[in-house]
C-alpha positions as CSV (number, residue, x, y, z in Angstrom):
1,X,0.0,0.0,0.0
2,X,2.8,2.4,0.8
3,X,4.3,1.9,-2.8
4,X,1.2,2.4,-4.4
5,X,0.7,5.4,-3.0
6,X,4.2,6.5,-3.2
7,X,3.9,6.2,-7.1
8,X,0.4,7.7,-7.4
9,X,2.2,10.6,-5.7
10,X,4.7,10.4,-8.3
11,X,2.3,10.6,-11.1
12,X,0.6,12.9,-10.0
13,X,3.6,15.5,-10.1
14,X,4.9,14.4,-13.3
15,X,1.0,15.2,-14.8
16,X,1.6,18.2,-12.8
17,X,4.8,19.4,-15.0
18,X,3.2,17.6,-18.0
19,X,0.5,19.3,-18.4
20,X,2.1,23.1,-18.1
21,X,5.6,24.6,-19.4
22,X,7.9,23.1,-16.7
23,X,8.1,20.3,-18.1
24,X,10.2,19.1,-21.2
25,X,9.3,15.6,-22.4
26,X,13.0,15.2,-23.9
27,X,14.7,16.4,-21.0
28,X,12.8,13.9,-18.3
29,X,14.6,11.4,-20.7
30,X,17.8,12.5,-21.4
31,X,20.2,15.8,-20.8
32,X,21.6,17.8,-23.8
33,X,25.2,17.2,-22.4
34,X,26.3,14.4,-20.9
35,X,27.7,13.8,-17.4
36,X,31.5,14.1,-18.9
37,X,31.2,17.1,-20.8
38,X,29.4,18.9,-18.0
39,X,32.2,17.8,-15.8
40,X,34.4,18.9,-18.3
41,X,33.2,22.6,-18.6
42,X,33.3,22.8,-14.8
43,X,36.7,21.5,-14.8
44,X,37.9,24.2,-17.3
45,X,36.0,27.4,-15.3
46,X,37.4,25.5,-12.4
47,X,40.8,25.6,-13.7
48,X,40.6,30.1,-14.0
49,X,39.0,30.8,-11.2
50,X,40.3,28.4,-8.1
51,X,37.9,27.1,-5.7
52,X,36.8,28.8,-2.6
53,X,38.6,29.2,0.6
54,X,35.7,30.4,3.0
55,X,37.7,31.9,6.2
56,X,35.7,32.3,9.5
57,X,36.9,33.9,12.9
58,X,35.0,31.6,15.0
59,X,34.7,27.8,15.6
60,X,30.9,27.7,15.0
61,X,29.0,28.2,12.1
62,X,26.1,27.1,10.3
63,X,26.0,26.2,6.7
64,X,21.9,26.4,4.8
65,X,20.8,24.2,2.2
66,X,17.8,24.0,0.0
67,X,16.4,21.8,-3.1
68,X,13.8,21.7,-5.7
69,X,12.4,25.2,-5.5
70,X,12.1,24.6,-8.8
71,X,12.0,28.6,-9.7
72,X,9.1,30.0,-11.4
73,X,7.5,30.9,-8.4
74,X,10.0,31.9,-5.4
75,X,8.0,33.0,-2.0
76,X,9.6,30.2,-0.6
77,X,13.2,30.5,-2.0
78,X,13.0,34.6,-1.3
79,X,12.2,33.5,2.8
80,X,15.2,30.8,2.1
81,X,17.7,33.8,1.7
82,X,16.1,36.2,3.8
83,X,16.3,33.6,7.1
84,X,20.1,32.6,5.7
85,X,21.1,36.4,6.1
86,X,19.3,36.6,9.4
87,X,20.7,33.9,10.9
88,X,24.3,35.0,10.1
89,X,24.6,31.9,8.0
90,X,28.2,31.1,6.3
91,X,27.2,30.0,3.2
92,X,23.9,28.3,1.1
93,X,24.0,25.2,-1.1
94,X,21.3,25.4,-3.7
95,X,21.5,21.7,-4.4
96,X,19.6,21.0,-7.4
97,X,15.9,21.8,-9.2
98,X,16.6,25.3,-8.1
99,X,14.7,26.4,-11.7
100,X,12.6,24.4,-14.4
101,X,15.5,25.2,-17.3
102,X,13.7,27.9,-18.8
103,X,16.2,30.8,-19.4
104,X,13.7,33.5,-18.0
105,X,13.9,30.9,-15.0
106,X,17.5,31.6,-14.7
107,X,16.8,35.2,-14.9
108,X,14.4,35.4,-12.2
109,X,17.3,33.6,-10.2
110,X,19.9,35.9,-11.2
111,X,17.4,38.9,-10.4
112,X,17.2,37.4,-6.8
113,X,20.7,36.8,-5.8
114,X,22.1,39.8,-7.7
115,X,22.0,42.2,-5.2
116,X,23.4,39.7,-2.1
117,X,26.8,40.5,-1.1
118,X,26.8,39.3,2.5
119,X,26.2,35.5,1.6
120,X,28.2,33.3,0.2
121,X,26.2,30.6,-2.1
122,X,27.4,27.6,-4.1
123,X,25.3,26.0,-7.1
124,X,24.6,22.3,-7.6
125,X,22.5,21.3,-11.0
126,X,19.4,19.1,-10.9
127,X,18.4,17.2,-13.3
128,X,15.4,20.4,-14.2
129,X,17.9,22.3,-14.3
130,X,19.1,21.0,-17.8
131,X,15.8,21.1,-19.1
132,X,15.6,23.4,-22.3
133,X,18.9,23.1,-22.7
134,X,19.3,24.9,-19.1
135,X,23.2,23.7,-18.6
136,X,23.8,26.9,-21.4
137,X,22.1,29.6,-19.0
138,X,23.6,27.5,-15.4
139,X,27.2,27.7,-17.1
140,X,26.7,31.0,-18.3
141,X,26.0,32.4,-14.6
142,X,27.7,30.0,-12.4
143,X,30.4,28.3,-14.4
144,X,30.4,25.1,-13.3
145,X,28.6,22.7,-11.0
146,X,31.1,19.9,-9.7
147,X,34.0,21.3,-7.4
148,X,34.9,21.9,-4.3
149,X,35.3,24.4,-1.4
150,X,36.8,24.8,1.9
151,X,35.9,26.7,5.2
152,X,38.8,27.5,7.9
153,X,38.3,28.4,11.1
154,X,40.9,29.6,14.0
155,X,41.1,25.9,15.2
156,X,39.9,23.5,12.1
157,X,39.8,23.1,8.5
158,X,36.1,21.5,7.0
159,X,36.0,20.1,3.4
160,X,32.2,20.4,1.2
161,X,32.4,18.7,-1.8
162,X,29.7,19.4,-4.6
163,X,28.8,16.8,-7.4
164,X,26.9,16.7,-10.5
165,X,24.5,14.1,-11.3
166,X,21.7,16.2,-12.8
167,X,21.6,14.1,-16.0
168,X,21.4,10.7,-13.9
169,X,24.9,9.6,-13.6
170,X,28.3,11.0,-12.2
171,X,30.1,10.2,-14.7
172,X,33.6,8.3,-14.9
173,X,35.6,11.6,-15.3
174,X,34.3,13.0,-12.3
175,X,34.2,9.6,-9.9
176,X,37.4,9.3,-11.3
177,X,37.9,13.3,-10.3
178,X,36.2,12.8,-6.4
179,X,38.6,9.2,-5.7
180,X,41.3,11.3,-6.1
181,X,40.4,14.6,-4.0
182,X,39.4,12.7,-1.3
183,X,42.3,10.5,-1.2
184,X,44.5,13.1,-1.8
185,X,42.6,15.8,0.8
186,X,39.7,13.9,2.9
187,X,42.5,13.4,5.9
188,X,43.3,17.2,6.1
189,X,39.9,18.0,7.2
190,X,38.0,17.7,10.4
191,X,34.5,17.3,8.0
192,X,34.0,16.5,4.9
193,X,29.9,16.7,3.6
194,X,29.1,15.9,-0.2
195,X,26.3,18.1,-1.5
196,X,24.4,16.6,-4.6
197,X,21.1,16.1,-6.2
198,X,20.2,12.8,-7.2
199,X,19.2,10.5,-4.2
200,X,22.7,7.8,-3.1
201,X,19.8,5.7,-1.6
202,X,16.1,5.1,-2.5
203,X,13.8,4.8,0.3
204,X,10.5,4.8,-2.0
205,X,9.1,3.8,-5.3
206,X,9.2,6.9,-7.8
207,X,9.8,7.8,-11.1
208,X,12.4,10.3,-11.1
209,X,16.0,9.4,-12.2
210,X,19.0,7.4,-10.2
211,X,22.7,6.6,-10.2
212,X,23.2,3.4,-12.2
213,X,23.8,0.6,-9.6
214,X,27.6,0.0,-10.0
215,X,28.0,3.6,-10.2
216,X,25.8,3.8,-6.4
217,X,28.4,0.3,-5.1
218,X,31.5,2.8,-6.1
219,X,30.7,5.8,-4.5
220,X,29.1,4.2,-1.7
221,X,32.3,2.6,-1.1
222,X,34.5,5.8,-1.0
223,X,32.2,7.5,1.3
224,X,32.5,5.1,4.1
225,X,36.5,4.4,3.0
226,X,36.9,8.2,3.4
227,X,34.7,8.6,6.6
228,X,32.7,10.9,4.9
229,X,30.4,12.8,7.5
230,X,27.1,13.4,5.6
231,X,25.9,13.5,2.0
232,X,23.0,15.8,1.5
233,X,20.5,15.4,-1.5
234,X,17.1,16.3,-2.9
235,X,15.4,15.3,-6.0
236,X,12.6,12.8,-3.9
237,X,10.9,15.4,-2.4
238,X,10.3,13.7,0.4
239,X,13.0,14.2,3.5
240,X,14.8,11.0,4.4
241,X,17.7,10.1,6.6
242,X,19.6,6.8,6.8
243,X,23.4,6.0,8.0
244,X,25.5,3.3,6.6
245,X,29.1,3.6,8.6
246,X,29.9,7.0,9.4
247,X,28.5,8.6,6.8
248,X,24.2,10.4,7.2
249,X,22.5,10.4,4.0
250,X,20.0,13.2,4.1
251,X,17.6,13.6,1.7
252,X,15.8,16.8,1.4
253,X,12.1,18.1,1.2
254,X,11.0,20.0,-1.5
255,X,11.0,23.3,-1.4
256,X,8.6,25.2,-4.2
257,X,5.6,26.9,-3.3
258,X,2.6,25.8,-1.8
259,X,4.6,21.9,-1.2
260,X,3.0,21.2,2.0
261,X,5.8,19.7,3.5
262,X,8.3,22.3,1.8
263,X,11.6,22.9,4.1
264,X,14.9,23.6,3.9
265,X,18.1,22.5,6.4
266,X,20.2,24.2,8.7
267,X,23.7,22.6,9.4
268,X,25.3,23.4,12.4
269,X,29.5,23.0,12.5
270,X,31.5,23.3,15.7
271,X,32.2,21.5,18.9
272,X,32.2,17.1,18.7
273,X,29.6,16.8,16.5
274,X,27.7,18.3,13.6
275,X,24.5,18.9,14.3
276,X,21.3,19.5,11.4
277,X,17.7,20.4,11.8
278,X,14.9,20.7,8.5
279,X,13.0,23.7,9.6
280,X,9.4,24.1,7.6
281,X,8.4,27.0,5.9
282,X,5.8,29.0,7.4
């Protein structure tokens, strides 16, 4: 029973984004790029501009993180940064579905975070995003969408590393790509959290897209090799948390307007343990 009402869910959101202009019947099958050449692009913009050192002049901080707000509409992703900038929050991930691919999509998002100077934010691409040929108007903005950045504080050094599987798959180049950073860099770091959008672990029946099963075995493996903290996803909708080893595997609620269950998550970093929280939008 719980199946069958997790995929009438499920159809009922893809009839949903059928049946207006969100929805791209060739992009729910495949991307316009695949996962290499994306990873390639973000390697080369990588390459000029470095990746981010965040530094911080205390121990604590907190670290805000939001998917599928799927931009259109943006009440809720307008309260998102508004509560981040209140909250003296170090930085935002917008992991994934952050627009439908439409370039006046991108627009509106550029129109929102234009004007922020106080908050650091880092872009992850969902598998909407690519719709209409979206990875043109993400790369054109943002760059790229697979890299890495750091955050010091006076006493430790924290590692968040953010991956690309918005067209279904990592792709050899950049498994290939996150082996080697974290053998060469996981042990320098007191955390190390992995921000992407497509779900590591399924915990219900749906239609949307998933890492190929050999492709989940291998990175499974170096998370728990690598004592990777937490990976934090969307894409379900539907918030979910499960451990294997050391490593939390958080999964998101939705975030667009009117979802009823629509939240984001806070991250807290400092003292023995990391702490999290998925606070609902009022």
């Amino acid at each position: 029973m719980g199946n069958l009402k997790a995929i009438l869910l499920s159809l009922s959101f893809f009839f949903t984004f059928v049946t207006c202009e969100n929805f791209e019947m060739r992009g729910f099958f495949t991307s316009y790029e695949n996962a290499n050449q994306r990873f390639t692009q973000s390697q080369s913009w990588n390459a000029i501009h470095g990746f981010s050192e965040i530094a911080v002049a205390r121990d604590n901080y907190s670290i805000f993180s939001i998917a599928d707000s799927h931009i259109g509409s943006s009440k809720n992703f307008g309260k998102f940064i508004q509560e981040a900038m209140d909250m003296n929050a170090l930085a935002v991930i917008l992991n994934g579905d952050i627009t439908n691919g439409n370039e006046k999509d991108y627009e509106k998002l550029t129109d929102i975070l234009s004007p922020i100077e106080s908050l650091n934010y880092f872009m992850i691409a969902g598998n909407h995003d690519l719709y209409f040929n979206g990875w043109v108007h993400f790369r054109a903005r943002f760059g790229t969408a697979a890299y890495y950045f750091t955050v010091k504080t006076p006493r430790f050094f924290d590692l968040f590393i953010c991956l690309d599987t918005g067209g279904g798959t990592l792709g050899d180049l950049q498994l290939r790509w996150f082996k080697n950073l974290l053998e060469s860099m996981r042990n320098d770091y007191r955390y190390c959290v992995v921000f992407t959008h497509n779900n590591i672990l399924r915990h219900r029946a749906t239609m949307s897209t998933n890492l190929m099963l050999e492709e989940i075995r291998v990175f499974v493996d170096l998370l728990v090799r690598h004592k990777i903290n937490y990976v934090v996803t969307g894409h379900d909708h539907i918030r979910n948390v499960d451990v294997l080893g050391n490593t939390t595997f958080l999964v998101m609620d939705a975030a667009f307007d009117d979802f009823k269950r629509a939240s984001y998550l806070k991250m807290d970093f400092g003292g023995e343990k990391l702490k999290y929280e998925f606070i609902p939008f009022p």
